[in-house]
N, C-alpha and C positions, 0 to 999 in steps of 0.2 A: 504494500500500500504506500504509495508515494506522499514523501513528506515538503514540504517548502517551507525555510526559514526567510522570513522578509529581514534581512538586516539587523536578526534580532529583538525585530520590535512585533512581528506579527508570525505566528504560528499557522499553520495550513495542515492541514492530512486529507487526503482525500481518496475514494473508492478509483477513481478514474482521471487518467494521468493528465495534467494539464501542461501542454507544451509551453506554451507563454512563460510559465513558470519555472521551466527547466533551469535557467540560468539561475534558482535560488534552492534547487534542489542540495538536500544533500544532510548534515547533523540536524538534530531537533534541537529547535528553542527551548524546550523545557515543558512547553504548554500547548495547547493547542486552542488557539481564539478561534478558527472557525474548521468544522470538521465539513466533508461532500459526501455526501451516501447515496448509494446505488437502492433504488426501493422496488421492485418491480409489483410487489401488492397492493400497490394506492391505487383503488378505484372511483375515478370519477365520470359523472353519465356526460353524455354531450348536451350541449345547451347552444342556444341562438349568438350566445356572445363573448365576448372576454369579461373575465372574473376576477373580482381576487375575494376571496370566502375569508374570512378571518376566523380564528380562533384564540382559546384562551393561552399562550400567546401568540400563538404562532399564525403565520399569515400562510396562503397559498394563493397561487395563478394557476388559472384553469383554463384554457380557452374554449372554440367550440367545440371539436373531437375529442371532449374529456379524456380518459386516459390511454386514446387511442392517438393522442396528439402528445406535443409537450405540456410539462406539469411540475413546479417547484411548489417545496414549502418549504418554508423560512419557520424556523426555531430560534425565535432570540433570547438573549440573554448574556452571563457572563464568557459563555461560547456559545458560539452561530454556530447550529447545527440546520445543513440544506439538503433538502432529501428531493432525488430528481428519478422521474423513471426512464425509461428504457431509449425514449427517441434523446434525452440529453444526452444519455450513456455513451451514445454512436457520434454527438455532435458535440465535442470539447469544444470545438472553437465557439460554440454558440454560446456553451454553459460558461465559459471563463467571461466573454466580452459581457453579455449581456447579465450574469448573476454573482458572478465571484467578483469580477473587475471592480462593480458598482460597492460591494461590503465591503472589499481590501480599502476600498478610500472610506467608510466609514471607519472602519478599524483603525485604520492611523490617524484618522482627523481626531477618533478618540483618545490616543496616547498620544496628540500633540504634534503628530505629522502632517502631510498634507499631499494627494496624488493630485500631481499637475499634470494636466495634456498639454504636456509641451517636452518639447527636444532639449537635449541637454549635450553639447560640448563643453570640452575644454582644452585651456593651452598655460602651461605651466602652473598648474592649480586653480588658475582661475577660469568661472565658467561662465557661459554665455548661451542662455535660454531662448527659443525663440516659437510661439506658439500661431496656428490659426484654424481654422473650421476642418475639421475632416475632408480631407481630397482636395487639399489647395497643392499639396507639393510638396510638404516638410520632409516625407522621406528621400524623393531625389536629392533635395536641398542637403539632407547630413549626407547622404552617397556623395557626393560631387564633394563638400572639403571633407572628408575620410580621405577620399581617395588623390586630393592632391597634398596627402600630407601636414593639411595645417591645423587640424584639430587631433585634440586625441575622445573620445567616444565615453557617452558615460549611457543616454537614451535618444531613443528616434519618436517613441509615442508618449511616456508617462515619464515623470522623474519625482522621485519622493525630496519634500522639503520637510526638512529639520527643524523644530524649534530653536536652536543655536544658526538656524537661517544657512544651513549650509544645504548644498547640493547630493544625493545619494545615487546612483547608477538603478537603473531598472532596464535590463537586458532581457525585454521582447523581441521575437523575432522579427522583423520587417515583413511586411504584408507586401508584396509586390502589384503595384497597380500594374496597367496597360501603358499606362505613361509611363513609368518608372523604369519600365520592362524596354521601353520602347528609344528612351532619353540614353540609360544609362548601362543597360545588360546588353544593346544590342549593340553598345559604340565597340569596335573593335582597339581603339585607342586609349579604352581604358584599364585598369588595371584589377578589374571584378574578374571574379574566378568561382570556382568550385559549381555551379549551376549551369556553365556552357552552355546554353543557348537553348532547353529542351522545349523540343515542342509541348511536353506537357504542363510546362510552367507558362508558355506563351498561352495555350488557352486559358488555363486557371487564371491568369492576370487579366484576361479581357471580359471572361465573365466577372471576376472579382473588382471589377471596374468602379471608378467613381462613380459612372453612367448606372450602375448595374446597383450601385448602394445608394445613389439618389432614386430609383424608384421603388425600391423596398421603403426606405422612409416614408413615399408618399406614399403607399401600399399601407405602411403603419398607422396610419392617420385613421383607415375605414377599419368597417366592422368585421375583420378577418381572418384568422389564426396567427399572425402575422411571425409568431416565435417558434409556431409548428412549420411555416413554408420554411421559409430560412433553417431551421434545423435539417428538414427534407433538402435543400438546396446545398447548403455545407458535408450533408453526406452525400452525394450522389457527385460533389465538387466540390474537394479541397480547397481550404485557402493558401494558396501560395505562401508560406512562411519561412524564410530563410535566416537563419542567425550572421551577423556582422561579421564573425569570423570568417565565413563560407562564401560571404560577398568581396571584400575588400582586402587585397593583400597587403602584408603588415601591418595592419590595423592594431593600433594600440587602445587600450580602455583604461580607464579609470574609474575608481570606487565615489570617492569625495573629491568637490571641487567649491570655492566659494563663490558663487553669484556675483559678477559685476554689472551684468546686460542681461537689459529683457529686451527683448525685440517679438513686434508683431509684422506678420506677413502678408501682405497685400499688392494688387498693381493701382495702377496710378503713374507711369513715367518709372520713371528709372532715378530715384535719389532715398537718402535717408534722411529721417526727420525725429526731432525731439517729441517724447509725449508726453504728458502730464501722468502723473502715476495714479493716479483714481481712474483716468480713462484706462489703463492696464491693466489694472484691477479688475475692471467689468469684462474688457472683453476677458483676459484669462477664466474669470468665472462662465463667463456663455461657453465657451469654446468648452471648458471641462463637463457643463451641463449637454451640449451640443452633441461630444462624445458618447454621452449614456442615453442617448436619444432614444435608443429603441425599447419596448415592452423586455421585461414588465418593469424596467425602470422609474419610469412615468406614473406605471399603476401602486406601484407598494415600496417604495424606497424614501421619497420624502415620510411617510407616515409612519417608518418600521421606528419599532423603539430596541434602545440595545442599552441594558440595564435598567435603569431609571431615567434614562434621554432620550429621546426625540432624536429622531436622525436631524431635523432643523434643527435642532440647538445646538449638535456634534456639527453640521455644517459652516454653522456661526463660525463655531472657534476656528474652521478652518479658511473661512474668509478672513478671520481677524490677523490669522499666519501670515494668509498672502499680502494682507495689506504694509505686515511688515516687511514684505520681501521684496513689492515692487518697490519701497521706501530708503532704500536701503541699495538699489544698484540703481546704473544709467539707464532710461528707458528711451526706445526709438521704435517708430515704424520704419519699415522697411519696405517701399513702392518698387516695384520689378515688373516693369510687361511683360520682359524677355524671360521672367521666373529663374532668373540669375539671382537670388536670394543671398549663394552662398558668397559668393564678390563682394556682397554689400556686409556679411557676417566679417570676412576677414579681412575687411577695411577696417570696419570696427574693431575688431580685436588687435590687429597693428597699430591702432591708434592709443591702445590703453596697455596691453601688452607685445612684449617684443617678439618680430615673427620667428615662428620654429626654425630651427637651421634644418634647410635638408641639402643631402650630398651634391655635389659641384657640376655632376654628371645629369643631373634633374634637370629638366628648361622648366622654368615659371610658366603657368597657363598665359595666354595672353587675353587679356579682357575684352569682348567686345565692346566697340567703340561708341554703342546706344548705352553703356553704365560707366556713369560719373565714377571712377574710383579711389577719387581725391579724399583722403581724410576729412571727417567731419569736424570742426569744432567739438571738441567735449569737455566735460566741467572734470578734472582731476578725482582717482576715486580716493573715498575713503578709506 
């Protein structure tokens, strides 16, 4: 039975392995704050709609093909205990994103942490965060500086925040989109490995598409089983999941880094611009809310209680984290038609930090000539 220690702060066991998690697999915490159990006896009848049935305490999602579809209940308490039947058991990637992903950030917003949907590098300890809405680009954007060298890798999707306001490493595997697949696995000039070009990962990336997850969200909207299609969709097609290691040659990582830069991701021209840090604040919270978008997120996660709290008052404290975290570094948008992101990353990071040396025998990218990559004005960090 597969264990995952979160950095010491959070305990996992679970009936069925969760890939996502592999990079935390390995000794136990000591405890186990939330357990995954295989239940295959829960019977529930079909009904016209989505559900969530409460109990004394424990909650559950039902949809319409009761237990012929997918089916969670949530057990809270001092440990979360989440009992899933048989179509979860087949579809990990569905049970991690949509039910484990959403607890692990209550669990740590409870002990003081905080999961941010945003990307995490760094360069010489210091680290430079940069977040925006699912399927803008963030992961080509860390592929492209991995791969020329200038950062070292801490995350591509989530990165856990410290109360001491430092940075911690969350090594998911990268989801390969069609873009991504198309920008950066198929450039022969780059220096990605291990995945060679297969056709079975080219299909998996085009149905795994942002096209292909903007219309499951509006799909999510109507009256539909929406957590049983997608379960049926993730088994019958993988999600493309490749770890950092198996993309990027020489790819370095790093555990802890401190926060200097938050950057948000958008187009707009081709420049970088200062923000005010309450406007970072928001968007970082939509963007992490944005993330857990889909059922049954929406239906039972603000109202789940875990101990004596309210998942909103646990979420408080973790807005109150972030507030000190955008407060605390330099904050910039980052405007890119060309979705040259990573140009405008380590422009910024040469401006606050001095660039990596790498060997003599490297040529430097050359910048397209549509992105300013003149150093910004910056105010000296703290």
């Amino acid at each position: 039975m597969p264990r995952y220690n979160i950095l010491d702060i959070v305990g996992i066991r679970s009936d069925i392995p969760l890939r996502e998690l592999e990079g935390f697999q390995g000794r136990s915490v000591g405890r186990e704050d939330l357990v995954i159990a295989y239940r295959p006896g829960i019977i529930y009848s079909p009904r016209f709609d989505r559900r969530v049935l409460g109990g004394n305490p424990s909650v559950s999602y039902v949809e319409h093909p009761g237990s012929f579809g997918a089916t969670v209940k949530i057990i809270p308490g001092e440990q979360v205990r989440v009992e899933v039947n048989w179509l979860l058991k087949y579809s990990n990637a569905v049970l991690y994103v949509n039910v484990v992903e959403p607890l692990l950030r209550l669990l740590l917003a409870k002990k003081g942490f905080a999961l941010l949907h945003s990307a995490c590098l760094s360069r010489k300890d210091k680290g430079i965060l940069f977040s925006a809405p699912p399927d803008t680009g963030k992961t080509t954007t860390v592929l492209r500086c991995l791969d020329q060298n200038w950062f070292s890798f801490l995350s591509d999707d989530m990165t856990i925040v410290g109360p001491d306001l430092m940075v911690h490493k969350f090594p998911k595997p990268f989801t390969i989109s069609a873009h991504t697949y198309a920008s950066m696995i198929g450039d022969e000039d780059l220096k990605l490995k291990g995945i060679r070009k297969k056709t079975k990962l080219r299909i998996k990336s085009l149905i795994h598409s942002r096209v292909g997850r903007r219309i499951l969200r509006l799909v999510g909207g109507l009256n539909v089983p929406i957590l049983t299609l997608n379960a049926v969709g993730q088994i019958l097609v993988r999600p493309p999941k490749v770890f950092v290691e198996d993309l990027v040659r020489g790819v370095t990582t790093q555990s802890l880094a401190q926060p200097i830069a938050i950057c948000l991701l958008r187009k707009g021209g081709e420049k970088i611009a200062s923000a005010a840090p309450q406007d970072v604040l928001a968007e970082l919270l939509y963007n992490s809310e944005d993330a857990f978008g889909f059922p049954p997120y929406s239906d039972i996660f603000h109202s789940l209680k875990l101990g004596e709290r309210k998942a909103s008052e646990i979420l408080a404290d973790e807005k109150f984290l972030l507030a000190k975290l955008v407060s605390s570094a330099q904050c910039f948008y980052l405007h890119s038609d060309s979705r040259r992101w990573d140009l405008e990353l380590n422009t910024i990071m040469d401006a606050m930090v001095k660039p990596i040396e790498v060997p003599t025998t490297t040529e430097p990218p050359e910048a397209p000539t549509a992105v300013n990559t003149e150093p910004p004005v910056l105010i000296p960090t703290r």
